[in-house]
C-alpha positions in Angstrom: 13.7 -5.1 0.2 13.0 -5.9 3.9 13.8 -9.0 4.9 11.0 -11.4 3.8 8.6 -8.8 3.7 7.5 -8.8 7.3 7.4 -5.2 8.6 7.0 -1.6 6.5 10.2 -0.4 6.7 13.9 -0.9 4.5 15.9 -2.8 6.8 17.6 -5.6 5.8 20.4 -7.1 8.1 22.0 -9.2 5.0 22.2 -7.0 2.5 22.0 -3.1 4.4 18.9 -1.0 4.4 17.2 1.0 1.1 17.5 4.3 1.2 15.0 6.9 0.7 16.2 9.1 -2.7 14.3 11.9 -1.3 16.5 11.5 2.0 19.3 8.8 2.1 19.3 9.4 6.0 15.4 8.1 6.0 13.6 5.1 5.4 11.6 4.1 2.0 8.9 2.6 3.7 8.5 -1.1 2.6 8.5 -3.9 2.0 8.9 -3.1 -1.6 11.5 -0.7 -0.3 14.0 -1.2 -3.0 11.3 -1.3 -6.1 9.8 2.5 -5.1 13.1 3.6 -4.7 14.2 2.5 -7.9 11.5 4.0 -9.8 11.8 7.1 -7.4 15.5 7.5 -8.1 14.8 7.0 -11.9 16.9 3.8 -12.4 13.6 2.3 -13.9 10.1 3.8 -15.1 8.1 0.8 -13.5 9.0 -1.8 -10.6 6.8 -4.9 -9.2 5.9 -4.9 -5.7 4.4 -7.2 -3.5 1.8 -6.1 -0.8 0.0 -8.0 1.9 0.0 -5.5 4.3 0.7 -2.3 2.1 4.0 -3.1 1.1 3.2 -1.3 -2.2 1.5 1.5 -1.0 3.9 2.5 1.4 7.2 2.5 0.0 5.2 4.1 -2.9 4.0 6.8 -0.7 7.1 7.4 0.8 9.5 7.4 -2.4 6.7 10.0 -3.9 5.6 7.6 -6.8 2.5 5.4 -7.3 1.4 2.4 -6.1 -1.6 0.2 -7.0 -2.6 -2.7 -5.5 -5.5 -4.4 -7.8 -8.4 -6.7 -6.3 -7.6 -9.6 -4.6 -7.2 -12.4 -7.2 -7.0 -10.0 -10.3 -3.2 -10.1 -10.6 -1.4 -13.9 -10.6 0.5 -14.7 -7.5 2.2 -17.3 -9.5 6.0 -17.3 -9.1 5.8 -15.8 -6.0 6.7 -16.9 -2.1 3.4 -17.5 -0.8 4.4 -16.2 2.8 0.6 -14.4 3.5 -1.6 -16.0 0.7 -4.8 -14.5 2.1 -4.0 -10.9 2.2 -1.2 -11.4 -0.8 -0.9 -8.8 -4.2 1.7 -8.5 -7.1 1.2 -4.9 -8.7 3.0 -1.9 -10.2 5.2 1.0 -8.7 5.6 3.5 -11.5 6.5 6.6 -11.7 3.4 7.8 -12.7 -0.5 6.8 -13.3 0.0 6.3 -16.8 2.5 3.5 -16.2 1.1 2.0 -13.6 -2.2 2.0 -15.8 -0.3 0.5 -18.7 1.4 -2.0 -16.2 -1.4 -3.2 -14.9 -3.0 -4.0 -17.7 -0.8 -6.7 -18.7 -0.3 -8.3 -15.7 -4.0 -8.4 -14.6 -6.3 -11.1 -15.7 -6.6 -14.9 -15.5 -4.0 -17.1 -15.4 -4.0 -21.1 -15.1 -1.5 -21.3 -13.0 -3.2 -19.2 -10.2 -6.8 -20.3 -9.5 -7.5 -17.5 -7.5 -7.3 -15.5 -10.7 -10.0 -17.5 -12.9 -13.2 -16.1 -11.5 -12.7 -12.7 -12.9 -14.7 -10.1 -14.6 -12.9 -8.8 -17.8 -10.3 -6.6 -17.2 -11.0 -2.9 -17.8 -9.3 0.3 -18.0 -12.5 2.4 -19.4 -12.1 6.1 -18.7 -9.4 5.8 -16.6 -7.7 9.0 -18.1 -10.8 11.1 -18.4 -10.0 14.6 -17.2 -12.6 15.1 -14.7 -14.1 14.0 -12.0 -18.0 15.0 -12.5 -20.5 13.0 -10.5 -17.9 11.2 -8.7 -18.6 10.3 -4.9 -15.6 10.7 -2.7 -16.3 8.8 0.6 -14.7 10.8 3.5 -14.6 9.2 6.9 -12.8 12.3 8.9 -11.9 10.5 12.2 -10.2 8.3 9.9 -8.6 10.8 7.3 -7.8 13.5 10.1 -5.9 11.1 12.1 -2.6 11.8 10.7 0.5 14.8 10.7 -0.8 18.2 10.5 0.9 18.6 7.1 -0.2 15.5 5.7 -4.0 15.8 6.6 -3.4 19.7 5.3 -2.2 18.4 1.6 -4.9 15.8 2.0 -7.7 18.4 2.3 -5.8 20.8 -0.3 -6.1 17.9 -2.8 -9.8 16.9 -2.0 -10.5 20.9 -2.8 -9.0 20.5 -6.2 -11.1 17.3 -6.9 -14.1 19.4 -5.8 -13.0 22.3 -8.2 -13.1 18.8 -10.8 -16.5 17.9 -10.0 -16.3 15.7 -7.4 -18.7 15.5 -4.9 -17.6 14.5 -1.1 -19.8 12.1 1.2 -19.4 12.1 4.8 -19.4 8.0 5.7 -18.5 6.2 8.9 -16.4 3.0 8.8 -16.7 1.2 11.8 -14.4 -1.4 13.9 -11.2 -0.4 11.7 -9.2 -1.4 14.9 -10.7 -4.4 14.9 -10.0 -5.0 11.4 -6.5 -3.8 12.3 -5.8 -6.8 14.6 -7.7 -8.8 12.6 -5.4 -9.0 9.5 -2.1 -8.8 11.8 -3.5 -12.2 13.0 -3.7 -13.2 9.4 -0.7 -12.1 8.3 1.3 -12.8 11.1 0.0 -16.5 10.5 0.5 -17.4 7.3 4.2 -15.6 7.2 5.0 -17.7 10.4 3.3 -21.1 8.7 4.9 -20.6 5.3 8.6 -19.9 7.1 8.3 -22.9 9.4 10.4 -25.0 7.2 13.3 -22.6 7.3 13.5 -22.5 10.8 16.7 -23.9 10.7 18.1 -20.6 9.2 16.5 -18.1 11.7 19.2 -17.4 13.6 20.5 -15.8 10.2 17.6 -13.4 10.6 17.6 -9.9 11.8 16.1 -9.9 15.3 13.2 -7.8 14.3 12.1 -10.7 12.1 12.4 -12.9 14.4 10.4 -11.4 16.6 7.4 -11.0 14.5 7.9 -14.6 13.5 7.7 -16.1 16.7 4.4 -13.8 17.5 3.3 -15.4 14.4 3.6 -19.1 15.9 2.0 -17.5 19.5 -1.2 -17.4 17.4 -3.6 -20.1 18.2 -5.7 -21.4 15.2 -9.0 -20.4 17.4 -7.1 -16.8 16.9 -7.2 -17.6 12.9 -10.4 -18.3 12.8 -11.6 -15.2 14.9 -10.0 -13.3 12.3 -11.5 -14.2 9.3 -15.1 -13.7 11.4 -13.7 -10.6 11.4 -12.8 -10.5 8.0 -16.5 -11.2 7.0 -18.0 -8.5 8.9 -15.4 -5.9 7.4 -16.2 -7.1 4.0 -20.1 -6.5 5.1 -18.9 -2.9 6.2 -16.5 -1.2 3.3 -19.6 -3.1 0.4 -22.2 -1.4 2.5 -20.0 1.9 2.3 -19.1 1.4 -1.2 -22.4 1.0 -2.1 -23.0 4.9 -1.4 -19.9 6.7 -2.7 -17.5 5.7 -5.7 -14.8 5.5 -3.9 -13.0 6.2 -0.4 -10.1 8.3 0.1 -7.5 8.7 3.0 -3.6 9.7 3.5 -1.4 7.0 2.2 0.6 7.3 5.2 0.0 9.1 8.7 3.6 10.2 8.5 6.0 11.0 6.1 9.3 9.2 5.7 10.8 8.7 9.2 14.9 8.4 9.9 16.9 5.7 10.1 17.4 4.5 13.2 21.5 4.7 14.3 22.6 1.4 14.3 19.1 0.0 13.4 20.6 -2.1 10.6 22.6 -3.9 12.9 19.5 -6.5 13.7 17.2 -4.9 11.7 14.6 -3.0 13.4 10.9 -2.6 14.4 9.2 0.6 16.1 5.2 -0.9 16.7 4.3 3.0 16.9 5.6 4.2 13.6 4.3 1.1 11.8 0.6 1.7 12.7 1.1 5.1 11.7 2.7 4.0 8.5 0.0 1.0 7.7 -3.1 3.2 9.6 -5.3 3.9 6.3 -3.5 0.5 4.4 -4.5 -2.8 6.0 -8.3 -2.4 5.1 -7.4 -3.2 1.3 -5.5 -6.3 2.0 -7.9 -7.8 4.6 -11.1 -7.4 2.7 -9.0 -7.5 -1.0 -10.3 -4.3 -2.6 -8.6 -2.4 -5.1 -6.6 0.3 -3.9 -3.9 2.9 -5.4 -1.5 5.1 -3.7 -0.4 8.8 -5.1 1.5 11.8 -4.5 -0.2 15.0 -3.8 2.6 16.6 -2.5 5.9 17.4 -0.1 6.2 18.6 3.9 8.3 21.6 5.1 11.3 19.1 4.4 10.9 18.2 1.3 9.6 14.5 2.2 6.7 13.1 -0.4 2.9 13.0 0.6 0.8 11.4 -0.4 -3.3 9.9 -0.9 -4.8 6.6 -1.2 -8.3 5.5 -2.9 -9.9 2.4 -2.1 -12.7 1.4 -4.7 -15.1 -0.9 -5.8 -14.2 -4.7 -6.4 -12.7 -5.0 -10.0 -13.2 -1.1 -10.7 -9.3 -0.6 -10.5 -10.3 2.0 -13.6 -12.0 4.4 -11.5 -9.6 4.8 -9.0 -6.7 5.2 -11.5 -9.0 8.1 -12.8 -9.1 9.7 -9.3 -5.2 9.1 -9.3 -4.9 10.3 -13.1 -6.6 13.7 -12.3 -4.9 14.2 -9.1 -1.9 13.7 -11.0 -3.0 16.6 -13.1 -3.0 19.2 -10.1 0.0 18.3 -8.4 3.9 19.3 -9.8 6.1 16.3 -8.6 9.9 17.2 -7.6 12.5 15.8 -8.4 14.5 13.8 -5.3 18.4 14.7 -4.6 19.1 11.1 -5.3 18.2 11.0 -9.1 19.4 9.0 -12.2 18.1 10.8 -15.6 18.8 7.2 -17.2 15.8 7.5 -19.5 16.3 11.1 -20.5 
């Protein structure tokens, strides 16, 4: 995975960067890189990832497999590093809805040993396979979905025809101050990550430059920029349950772009590339920072090959109705099968 989970990509200085099964010369996205590359390249059915700033989704979306990332607090966190405890999710990549459906419902729930996890509603998975969509409300925000690759907004609006042809219904909504929410949770993240390391710091010259970087933005942050944030946090959580209060759910690319190349060298000191990260966590951060349910699928391929894919945001706790959106876009989509594959299971 990339090194302690701090930026979306593969690299890792220490142990070489994950490669892509669909391409080994491109990245996997991450930080879960090595999980959705697993599942992708068929060494296992189902992987756990860990997402605080789309570290599921995005490897997921990249790799061509699914990705869900459950409410904040529905899956335990305990066992895990707590390195962004705010923003922080354990969830399923699988290779497809059904296992990430079965997954997920024996991980979610309370547990003691998290407290974050005993204020729950039961755990529900009603309906999640039904085979259409009727009635459902598909919240589109287009200066939001459009703003990604040609070919990815294309396959985007292919697959929100076919969920029409289902008997989905789509909204126009607005989401505003998403940049603001954008800087908002790097604040958070960046935070915690850089509070939560601080005992290590001993061992950072070990650390891939890129890492260190972001760690030492981290400590930059004031704790009159913390707090700002999670002012911030409020009003977005204001905005997406005013939104979500109209439409069933909200859907967007998982990714702006499809998997990029590795950079030459780049594993030398790991790397970062601020541009392609926004791009790669434009439509993600929004389910971390306000902790709404989320799940990330494949709709289809670009001219080279490279997996696209969709994300739906939902309703607190209703992780079943977005696996049905996922479930049914499943059903209108033929997955291929990447040059890097393992029949292990066959």
């Amino acid at each position: 995975m990339h090194e302690i989970g701090i930026n979306p990509n593969g690299a890792n200085v220490t142990f070489g960067a994950v490669k892509n099964p669909y391409d080994t010369n491109r990245d996997p996205g991450g930080s879960s890189s090595g999980s959705a590359a697993a599942v992708s390249s068929g060494l296992v059915p189902i992987a756990i990832g860990a997402d605080g700033g789309g570290s599921i989704r995005i490897p997921a979306s990249l790799c061509g497999v699914v990705g869900l990332k459950a409410t904040y607090g529905r899956v335990s966190e305990f066992g895990a590093a707590p390195l962004c405890w705010s923003v922080a999710h354990l969830g399923p990549i699988a290779t497809n809805v059904e296992d990430a459906a079965l997954t997920y419902s024996i991980i979610a729930g309370p547990d003691p040993n998290d407290p974050n996890t005993l204020k729950q509603p039961p755990v529900t998975l009603e309906n999640w396979n039904k085979t259409d969509l009727s009635g459902f409300k598909m919240g589109i925000y287009r200066e939001w979905f459009d703003h990604a690759s040609q070919e990815i907004v294309e396959s985007c609006y292919s697959m929100l025809d076919r969920m029409q042809q289902m008997g989905a219904r789509v909204v126009e909504i607005e989401i505003p101050e998403l940049d603001e929410m954008r800087i908002a949770h790097a604040m958070t993240i960046l935070s915690e990550m850089a509070l939560c390391m601080k005992p290590y710091k001993k061992y950072r010259k070990l650390q891939g430059s890129a890492v260190r970087l972001s760690l030492v933005l981290g400590e930059m942050l004031t704790a009159s920029d913390y707090l700002q944030a999670q002012r911030m946090r409020t009003r977005a959580i204001s905005i997406f349950n005013n939104v979500l209060a109209k439409v069933d759910c909200i859907l967007t690319p998982g990714t702006a772009l499809t998997a990029q190349p590795i950079p030459k060298n780049g594993n030398e000191s790991g790397w970062s590339d601020l541009s392609t990260d926004t791009e790669m966590m434009r439509f993600i951060y929004p389910g971390n920072l306000v902790g709404l349910p989320s799940i990330s699928f494949p709709i289809g391929y670009d001219t080279l090959g490279l997996p696209i894919s969709m994300q739906a945001i939902g309703r607190y706790w209703e992780e079943n109705v977005i696996l049905r959106v996922a479930y049914n876009a499943e059903r209108a989509f033929k997955p291929q099968t990447p040059k890097t594959h393992f029949s292990l299971l066959s």
